[in-house]
ZABAZA-790459 format. One record per residue (C-alpha): x, y, z. Coordinates in steps of 0.5 Angstrom, whole numbers, plus 500, padded with zeros to 3 digits. Last residue first. Example, Ala and Ser with C-alpha at 12.3 -4.5 7.8 and 13.67 -1.06 7.14 Angstrom:
<recs>
527498514525491516
</recs>
This chain:
<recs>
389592501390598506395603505400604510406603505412598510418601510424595510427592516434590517438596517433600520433596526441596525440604525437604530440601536446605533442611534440609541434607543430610549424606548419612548424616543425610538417609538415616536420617531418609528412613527405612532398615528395617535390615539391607540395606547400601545401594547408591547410586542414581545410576545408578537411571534407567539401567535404564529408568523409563519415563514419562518424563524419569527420570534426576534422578527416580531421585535423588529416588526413593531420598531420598523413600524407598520404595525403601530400605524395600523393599531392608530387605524384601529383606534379611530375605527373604533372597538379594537381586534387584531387579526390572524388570518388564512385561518379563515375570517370573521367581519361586522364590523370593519376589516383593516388590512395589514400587508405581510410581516416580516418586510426583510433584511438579512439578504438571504434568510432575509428574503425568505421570510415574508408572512404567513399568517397574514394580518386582519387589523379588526374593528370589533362586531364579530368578536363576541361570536368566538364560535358558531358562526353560521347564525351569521350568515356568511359573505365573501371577501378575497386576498390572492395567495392561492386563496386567502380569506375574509368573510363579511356578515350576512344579515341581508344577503351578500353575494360571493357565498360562504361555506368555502373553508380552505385556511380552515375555520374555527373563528380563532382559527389561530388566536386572535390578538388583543392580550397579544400586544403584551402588556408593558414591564418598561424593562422588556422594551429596553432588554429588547433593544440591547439584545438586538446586536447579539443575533440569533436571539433564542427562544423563552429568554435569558436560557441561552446565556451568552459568550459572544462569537461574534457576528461573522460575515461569510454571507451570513453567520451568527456566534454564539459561544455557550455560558457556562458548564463544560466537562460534557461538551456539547458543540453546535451547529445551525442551519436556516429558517427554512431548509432549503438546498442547493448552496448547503452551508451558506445556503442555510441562510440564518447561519448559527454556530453554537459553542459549549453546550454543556449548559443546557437550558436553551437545549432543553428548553427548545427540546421540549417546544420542538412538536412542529417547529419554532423559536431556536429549534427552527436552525435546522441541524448540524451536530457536535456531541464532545465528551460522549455520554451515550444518553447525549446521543439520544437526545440529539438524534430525537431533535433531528425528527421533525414532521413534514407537513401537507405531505399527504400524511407527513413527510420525515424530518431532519436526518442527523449531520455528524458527530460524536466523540469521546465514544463508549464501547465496553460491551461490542459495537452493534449490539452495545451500541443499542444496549446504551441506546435503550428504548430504541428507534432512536440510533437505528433510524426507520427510514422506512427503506424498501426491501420488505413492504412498506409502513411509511406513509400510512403507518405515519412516522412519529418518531419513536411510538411509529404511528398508526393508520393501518390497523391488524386484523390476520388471516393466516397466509405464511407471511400473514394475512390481511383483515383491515383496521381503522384506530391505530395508535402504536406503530413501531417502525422497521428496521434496516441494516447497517454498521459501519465498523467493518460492514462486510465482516473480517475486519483487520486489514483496512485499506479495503481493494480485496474486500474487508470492509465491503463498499471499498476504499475504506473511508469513503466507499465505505460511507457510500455502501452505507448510503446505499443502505440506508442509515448507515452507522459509523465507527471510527477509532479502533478498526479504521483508525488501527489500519491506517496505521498498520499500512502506514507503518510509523505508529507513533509518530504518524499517529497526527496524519492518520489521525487526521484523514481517518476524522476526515473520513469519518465525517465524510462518510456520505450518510453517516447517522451514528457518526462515532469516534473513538480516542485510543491513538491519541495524536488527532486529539492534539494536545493543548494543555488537555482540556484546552486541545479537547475544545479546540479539536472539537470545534476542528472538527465542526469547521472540517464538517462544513469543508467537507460538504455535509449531505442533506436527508431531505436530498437536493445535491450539492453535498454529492459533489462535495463528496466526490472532491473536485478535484481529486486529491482526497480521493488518491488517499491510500494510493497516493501514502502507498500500500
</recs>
């Protein structure tokens, strides 16, 4: 074996895996540059624990990408303890050997992508074929363990006779889902030799003995790394359903020293079924370093994820304050050494904290005290039980339909819920408002277009609204809302797209009998010309016209 031949892929340009990470996938591929900024994380960490020796010089330090996909963690992991043992093991073909078969261990999460893994980190799809550099396995798999599993479903309440494999009728339910991840039976229940994308690391009551079985009984990982699938498509593909936040809890229960992952950035203020795994995270103190990019192109140039992608290092002998740092367009704002339980969500960005710890400090009620709540009148963004005419005493309907505003009528006796808010004046604002641009430019409008709705009026859940008594006080509402100050503090909370309730928490109540300005707002909260301008910066002027 030679130096050239053992790593003839490395020197290929471009790199196969930066290839393959260009590629649009729901379960997204790591360029090799992005996981060398994560490892070299873990190598600043463990070289200030250890009087600054090299991680990649211990010969008996075990690493662990339980959701390998391209390899390319563990292949660079291989590349820098081949590098850094040179000294202690001189031979290369018995040190390339001792990585691969005593140091990196991964687990595939389909099939062909633990056939990729291989490819990557031992030159071979087999471990131990004839064109391996590994010498030591005996087994196909190596130290890449796959094979594929199956979901658990749990729940189900419709069920159909079928038979068994060996032709028995049988009853079982088809419209369940799996108790580990929330997979839909209807969508993922398919049959033998095709993937569930049932995961092997969370799809477990015990990890610990899960690791066991793969890898042996006195296993136990320094590190863990890697990029996690994010999300599985839901019924219909109406709504993908998180499930990076089960890779990250269970990799904690292994007791790692370092934990290092790529996830989505929505944990931080959103996300479908995330409100647990957001406190746990905000109140984790072992989290040493969060690196947080707003526009997920800036790691992965083809691919969108809303609300961009983050990584963090958790580091069991570290109990502080982490190191935030944000990232757009290769401009870096910190790192900043910050408490991430201050608040309910994270503040991606440092520079706002001033401004909101002012606004918070007057102690004021929270605009939500007179903002509906989602469907507030019980009616679904595709309602139509309205009619384009108005009869006498029908009441008017707003809606969006392919995203065009539009007014119907409905009786009123059809409205069945929240009937003390028919005859308020109302801001009907879009749930859905802008996003994307400030994902890629950092400054956006936030918030869609107000639209004054007079009494008596409902809508769909196409709206969120506010609600007053006059017309005077609405159009003063209207005013305050098209500030740059109002959408800022919004903008805090808003992650997506969506524009929830809680987006407005930290809005604070006005009185509504004036036309507020941004002057007005910027005097009353005290905010500097510093202050200012970054809030300008970001938030483009909203027209006062109505809609």
């Amino acid at each position: 074996m030679t130096e050239q031949a053992s790593f003839a892929l490395r020197n290929r340009n471009p790199d196969v895996l930066s290839c393959i990470a260009n590629l649009s996938n729901d379960e997204v591929f790591t360029p090799p540059e992005f996981a060398n900024r994560m490892l070299d994380g873990v190598a600043a960490a463990w070289a200030t624990q250890h009087d600054g020796a090299s991680i990649w010089e211990d010969r008996n330090v075990r690493f662990l990408d339980p959701f390998t996909k391209s390899g390319v963690f563990l292949r660079e992991v291989t590349r820098r303890l081949v590098k850094g043992l040179e000294g202690q093991i001189p031979d290369l073909a018995e040190r390339v050997d001792h990585v691969l078969s005593k140091q990196v261990y991964g687990i595939g999460i389909t099939q062909l992508t633990s056939m990729i893994a291989r490819r990557s980190v031992y030159c071979s799809k087999w471990a131990n074929g004839r064109h391996s550099v590994a010498s030591s396995f005996d087994t196909s798999d190596g130290n890449i363990w796959y094979e594929s599993m199956r979901h658990t479903w749990v729940g189900g309440t419709e069920w159909v006779l079928t038979a068994d494999s060996e032709g028995n009728q049988v009853q079982k339910f088809v419209n369940g889902r799996c108790k580990y991840c929330g997979a839909s039976q209807r969508m993922w229940e398919r049959d033998d030799g095709l993937e569930e994308h049932a995961y092997a690391l969370i799809h477990t009551d015990n990890v610990a003995a899960r690791i066991s079985e793969l890898f042996g009984e006195d296993m136990h990982f320094d590190v863990i790394i890697g990029n996690p699938p994010y999300q599985l498509q839901s019924d219909g593909g109406t709504r993908d359903i998180p499930i990076y936040q089960h890779f990250v809890e269970q990799a904690k229960k292994l007791e790692p020293r370092y934990l290092s992952m790529v996830i989505p950035s929505r944990w931080m203020a959103g996300g479908l079924g995330l409100a647990e795994f957001r406190r746990t995270m905000l109140s984790d103190r072992h989290i040493r370093d969060l690196v947080d990019y707003p526009n997920a192109a800036d790691v992965f140039p083809s691919v969108g994820i809303n609300g961009g992608v983050c990584y963090f290092l958790w580091d069991a002998a570290h109990d502080g304050d982490c190191n935030v740092t944000m990232v757009r367009g290769g401009e870096a704002i910190g790192p900043s050494a910050r408490s991430l339980s201050e608040y309910d969500v994270l503040v991606r960005d440092e520079r706002a904290l001033t401004i909101l710890r002012k606004v918070l400090a007057q102690g004021e009620e929270s605009i939500k005290s007179i903002l509906a709540r989602d469907k507030e009148f019980g009616w679904t963004s595709n309602f139509n039980g309205f009619h384009d005419k108005q009869s006498p005493g029908d009441v008017s309907i707003y809606f969006i339909r392919s995203m065009k505003r539009g007014r119907g009528f409905i009786a009123r006796s059809e409205i069945l819920k929240s009937q003390n808010l028919v005859d308020t004046w109302k801001l009907l604002v879009p749930k859905v408002g802008s996003g994307r641009e400030r994902e890629k430019t950092g400054v956006d409008l936030v918030l869609g277009p107000a639209q004054v709705a007079p009494p008596p009026s409902v809508c769909t859940q196409s709206f969120l609204f506010f609600y007053v008594q006059t017309k005077k006080e609405v159009e003063s509402l209207r005013s305050y809302y098209a500030t740059r100050f109002f959408r800022f503090l919004v903008s805090l909370r808003k992650i997506t797209q969506d524009a929830t309730h809680s987006t407005y928490t930290w809005v604070p109540l006005q009185s509504w009998d004036q036309e507020w300005t941004d002057a007005d707002l910027y005097a009353k909260y005290d905010l500097t010309p510093q202050e200012i301008s970054y809030i300008e910066s970001l938030i483009r002027p909203m027209e006062l016209a109505d809609v």
